[in-house]
C-alpha positions as CSV (number, residue, x, y, z in Angstrom):
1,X,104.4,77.6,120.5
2,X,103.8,81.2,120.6
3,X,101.6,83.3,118.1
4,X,102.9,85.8,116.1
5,X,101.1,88.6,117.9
6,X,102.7,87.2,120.7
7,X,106.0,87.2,119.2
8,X,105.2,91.2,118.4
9,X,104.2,92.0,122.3
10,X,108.0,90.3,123.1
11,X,109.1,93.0,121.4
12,X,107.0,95.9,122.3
13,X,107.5,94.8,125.9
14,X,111.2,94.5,125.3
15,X,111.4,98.1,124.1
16,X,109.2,99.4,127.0
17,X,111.2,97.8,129.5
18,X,114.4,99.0,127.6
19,X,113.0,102.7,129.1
20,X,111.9,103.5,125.0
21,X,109.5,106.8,125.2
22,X,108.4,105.9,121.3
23,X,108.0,102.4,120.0
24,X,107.1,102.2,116.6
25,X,105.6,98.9,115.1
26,X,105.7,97.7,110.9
27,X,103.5,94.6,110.3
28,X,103.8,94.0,106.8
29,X,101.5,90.6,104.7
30,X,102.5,89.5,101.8
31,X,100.6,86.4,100.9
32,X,101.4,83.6,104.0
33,X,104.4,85.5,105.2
34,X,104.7,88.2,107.9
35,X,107.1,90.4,108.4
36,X,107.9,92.8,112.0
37,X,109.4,95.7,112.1
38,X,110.2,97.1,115.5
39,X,111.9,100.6,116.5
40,X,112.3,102.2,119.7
41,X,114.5,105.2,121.1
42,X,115.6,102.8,124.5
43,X,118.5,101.8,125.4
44,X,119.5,98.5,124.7
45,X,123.3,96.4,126.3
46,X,124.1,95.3,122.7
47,X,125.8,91.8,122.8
48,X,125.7,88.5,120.8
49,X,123.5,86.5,123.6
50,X,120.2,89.0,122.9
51,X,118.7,86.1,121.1
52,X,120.1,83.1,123.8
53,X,117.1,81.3,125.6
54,X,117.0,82.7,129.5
55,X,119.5,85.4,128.9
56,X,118.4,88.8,130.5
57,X,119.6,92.2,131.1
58,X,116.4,92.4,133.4
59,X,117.2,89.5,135.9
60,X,116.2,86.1,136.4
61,X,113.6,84.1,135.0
62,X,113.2,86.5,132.3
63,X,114.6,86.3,128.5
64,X,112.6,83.9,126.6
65,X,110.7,86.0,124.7
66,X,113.6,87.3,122.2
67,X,114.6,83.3,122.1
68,X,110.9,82.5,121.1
69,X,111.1,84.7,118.2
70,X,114.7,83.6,117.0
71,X,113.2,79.8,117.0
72,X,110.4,81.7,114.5
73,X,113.1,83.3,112.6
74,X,116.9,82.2,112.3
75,X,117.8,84.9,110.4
76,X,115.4,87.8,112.9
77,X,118.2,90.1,113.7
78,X,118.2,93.4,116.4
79,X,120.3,96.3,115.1
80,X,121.3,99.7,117.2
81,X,121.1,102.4,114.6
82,X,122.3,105.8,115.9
83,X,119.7,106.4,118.9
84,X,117.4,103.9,117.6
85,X,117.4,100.2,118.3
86,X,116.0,98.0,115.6
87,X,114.0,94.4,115.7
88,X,113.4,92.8,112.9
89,X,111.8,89.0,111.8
90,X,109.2,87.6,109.8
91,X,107.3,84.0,110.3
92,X,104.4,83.0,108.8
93,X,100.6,83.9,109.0
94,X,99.5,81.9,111.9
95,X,95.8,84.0,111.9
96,X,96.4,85.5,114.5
97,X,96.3,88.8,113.3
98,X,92.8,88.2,112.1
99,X,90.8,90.0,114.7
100,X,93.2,92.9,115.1
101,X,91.0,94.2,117.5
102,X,91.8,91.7,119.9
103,X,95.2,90.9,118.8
104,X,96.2,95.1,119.3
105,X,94.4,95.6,122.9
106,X,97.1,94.2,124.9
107,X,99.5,96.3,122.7
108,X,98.5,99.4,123.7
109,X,97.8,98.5,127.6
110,X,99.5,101.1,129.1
111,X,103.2,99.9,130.9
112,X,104.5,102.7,131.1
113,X,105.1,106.4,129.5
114,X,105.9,105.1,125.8
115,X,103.9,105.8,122.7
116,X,103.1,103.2,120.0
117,X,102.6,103.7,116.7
118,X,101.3,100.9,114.5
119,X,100.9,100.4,111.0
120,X,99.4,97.1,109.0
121,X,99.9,96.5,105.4
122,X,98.9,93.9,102.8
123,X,100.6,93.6,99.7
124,X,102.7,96.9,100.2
125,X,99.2,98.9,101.0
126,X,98.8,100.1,104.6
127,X,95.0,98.6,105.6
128,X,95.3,100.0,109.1
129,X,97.0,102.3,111.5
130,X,96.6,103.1,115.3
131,X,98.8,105.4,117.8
132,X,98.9,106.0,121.1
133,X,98.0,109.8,120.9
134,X,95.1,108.9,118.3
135,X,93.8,106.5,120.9
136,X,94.2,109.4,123.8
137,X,92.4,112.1,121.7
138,X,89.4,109.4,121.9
139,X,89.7,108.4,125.4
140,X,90.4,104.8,123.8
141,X,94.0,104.0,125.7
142,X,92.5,100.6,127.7
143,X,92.7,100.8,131.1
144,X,89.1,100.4,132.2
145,X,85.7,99.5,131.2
146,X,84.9,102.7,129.4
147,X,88.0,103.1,127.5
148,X,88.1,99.7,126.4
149,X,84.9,100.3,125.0
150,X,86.0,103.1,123.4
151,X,89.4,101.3,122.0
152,X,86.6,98.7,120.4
153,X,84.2,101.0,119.0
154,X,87.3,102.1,116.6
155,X,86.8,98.5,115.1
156,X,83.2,99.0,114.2
């Protein structure tokens, strides 16, 4: 079974690959219960198989990761608003959000040339918040020894 944060990289890889320049990512706890909010400006084939197990816009042996996360969530749903697509589901606290350090590293590994903006809240109050250009300003974007250093000195 996959982990929630796992369940969140699905869909930050999802809207990288879809060619999105700004991905935009809403983790919101309330008591056991987590709920993901997703946005990104790519471009997304809209049809009614998105969430079908090996289905893929991106070729073969690829399209699990949006089935994984409608097996979490019957009811997760993707929606194309105007130029923005968005993903949206909610499971429960599996802990493994606990160590958001490590949980958020392979978020912002860079893929490609999209920026990620994250925000964390508990109980409607945001407890933490992280972006792409905040991690650039501090040399913090991990991709090598130094910078990962960097991206875990924020955590201190």
């Amino acid at each position: 079974m996959h982990s929630l944060m796992d369940l969140i990289l699905e869909g930050v890889m999802n809207s990288a690959e879809s060619g999105a320049k700004n991905i935009s990512v809403e983790v919101r706890e309330s008591g056991n219960l987590i709920r993901t909010l997703i946005e990104d400006d790519g471009e997304l084939e809209m049809s009614g198989c998105l969430f079908d197990s090996s289905y893929s816009t991106k070729g073969p042996m690829r399209g699990y990761g949006l089935s994984e996360i409608k097996k979490r969530d019957e009811k997760a749903e993707i929606i194309r608003d105007g130029l923005y697509t968005k993903l949206s589901f909610q499971a429960l606290d599996d802990s493994s959000l606990d160590d958001l350090r490590s949980a958020l590293l392979p978020l912002f590994i860079p893929r490609g040339e999209e920026r990620i903006d994250f925000r964390y809240y508990q109980d409607d109050t945001l407890r933490f918040e992280l972006s792409s250009d905040r991690l650039e300003d501090l040399d913090a974007i991990p991709y090598n020894a130094h910078t990962i250093a960097n991206f875990n000195r924020l955590f201190d």
